[in-house]
C-alpha positions in Angstrom: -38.3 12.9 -30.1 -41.5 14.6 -30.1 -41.8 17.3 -32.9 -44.2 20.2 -30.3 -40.8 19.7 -27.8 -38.1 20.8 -30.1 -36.5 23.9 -30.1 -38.0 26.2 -33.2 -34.6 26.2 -34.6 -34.6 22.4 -35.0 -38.7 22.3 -36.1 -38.3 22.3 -40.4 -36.8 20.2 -42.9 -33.8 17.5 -42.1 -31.0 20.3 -43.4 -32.2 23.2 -42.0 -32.2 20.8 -38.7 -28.9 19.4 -39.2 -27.2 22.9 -40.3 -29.1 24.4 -36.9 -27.2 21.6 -35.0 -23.8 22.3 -36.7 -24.3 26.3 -35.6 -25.0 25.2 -32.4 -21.5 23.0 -32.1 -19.5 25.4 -33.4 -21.1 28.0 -31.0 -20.4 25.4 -28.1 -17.0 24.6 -29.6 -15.2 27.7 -30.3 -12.2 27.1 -32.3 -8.8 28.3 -30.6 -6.4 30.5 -32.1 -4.1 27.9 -33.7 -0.6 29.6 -33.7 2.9 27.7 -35.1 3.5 26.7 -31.6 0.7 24.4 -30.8 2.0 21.2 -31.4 5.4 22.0 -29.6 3.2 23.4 -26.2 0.8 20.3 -26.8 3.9 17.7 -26.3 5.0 19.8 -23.7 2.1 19.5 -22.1 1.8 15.8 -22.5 5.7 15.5 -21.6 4.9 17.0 -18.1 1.8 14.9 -17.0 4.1 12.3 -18.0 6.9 13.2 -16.3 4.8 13.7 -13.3 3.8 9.9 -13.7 7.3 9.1 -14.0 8.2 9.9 -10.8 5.6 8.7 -9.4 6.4 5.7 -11.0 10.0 5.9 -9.7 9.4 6.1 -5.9 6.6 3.5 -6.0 9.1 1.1 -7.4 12.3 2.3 -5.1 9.6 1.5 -2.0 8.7 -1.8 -3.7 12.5 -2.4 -4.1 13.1 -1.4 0.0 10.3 -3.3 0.8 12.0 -6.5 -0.6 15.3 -6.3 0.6 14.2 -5.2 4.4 11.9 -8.5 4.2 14.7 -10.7 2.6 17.1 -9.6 5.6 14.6 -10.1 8.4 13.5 -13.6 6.6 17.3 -14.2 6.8 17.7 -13.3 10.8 14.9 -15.3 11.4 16.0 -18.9 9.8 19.8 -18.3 10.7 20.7 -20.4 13.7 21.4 -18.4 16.7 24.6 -18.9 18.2 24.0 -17.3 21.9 21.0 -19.6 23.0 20.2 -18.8 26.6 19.3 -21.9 28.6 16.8 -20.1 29.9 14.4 -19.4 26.6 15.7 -22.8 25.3 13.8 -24.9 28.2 9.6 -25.8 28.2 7.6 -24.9 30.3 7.5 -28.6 31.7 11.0 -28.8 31.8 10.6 -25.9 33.7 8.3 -27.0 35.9 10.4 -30.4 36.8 13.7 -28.4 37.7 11.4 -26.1 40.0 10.5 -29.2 41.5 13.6 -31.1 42.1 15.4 -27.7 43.2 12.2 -27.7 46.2 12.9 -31.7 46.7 16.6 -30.4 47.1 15.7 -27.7 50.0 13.5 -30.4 51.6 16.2 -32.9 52.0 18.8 -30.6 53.1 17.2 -28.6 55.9 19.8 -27.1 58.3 17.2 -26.7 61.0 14.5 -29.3 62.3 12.6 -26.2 63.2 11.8 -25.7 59.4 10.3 -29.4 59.1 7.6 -27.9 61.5 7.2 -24.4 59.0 6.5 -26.6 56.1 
């Protein structure tokens, strides 16, 4: 640092700067009143942001633990065979499609009036 930018306080011999920068710490760093409780409301302190993370803790891992179960029952609905299989949903779309077909063929061959030949 350039001697002509320090603080006049700081501009003399090596101790007189180093004792000008312990005033100026102390100054900056007033000591508290230290009273026979300090350690027991330091823990106290520390105990309670603690706790607080605690809980935290606690809920995060109950919705981790609800989480895993929901997911293990639905994983277990989904591969269990099902037992009431409508025809309906069990059928392609081509399959579908063929039993459209013959049920038209059906009608076709089984008209109650020759008027309906002429309609078609």
């Amino acid at each position: 640092m350039n001697e002509s930018r320090m603080l006049p306080e700081f501009q003399g011999g090596d101790d007189e700067r180093l004792n000008a920068l312990f005033r100026a710490y102390s100054v900056a760093c007033e000591p508290r009143d230290v009273s026979p409780n300090f350690m027991p409301e330091l823990w106290q302190k520390i105990e309670k942001v603690q706790g607080a993370t605690f809980s935290f803790r606690r809920i995060a891992r109950g919705f981790v633990t609800a989480a895993a179960g929901l997911s293990l029952v639905l994983a277990s609905i989904a591969f269990l065979p099902s037992y009431h299989v409508s025809p309906i949903y069990s059928t392609t779309y081509v399959e579908s499609l063929a039993a459209h077909a013959d049920a038209d063929a059906v009608d076709l061959i089984h008209l109650d009036n020759p008027e309906d030949v002429e309609e078609i």
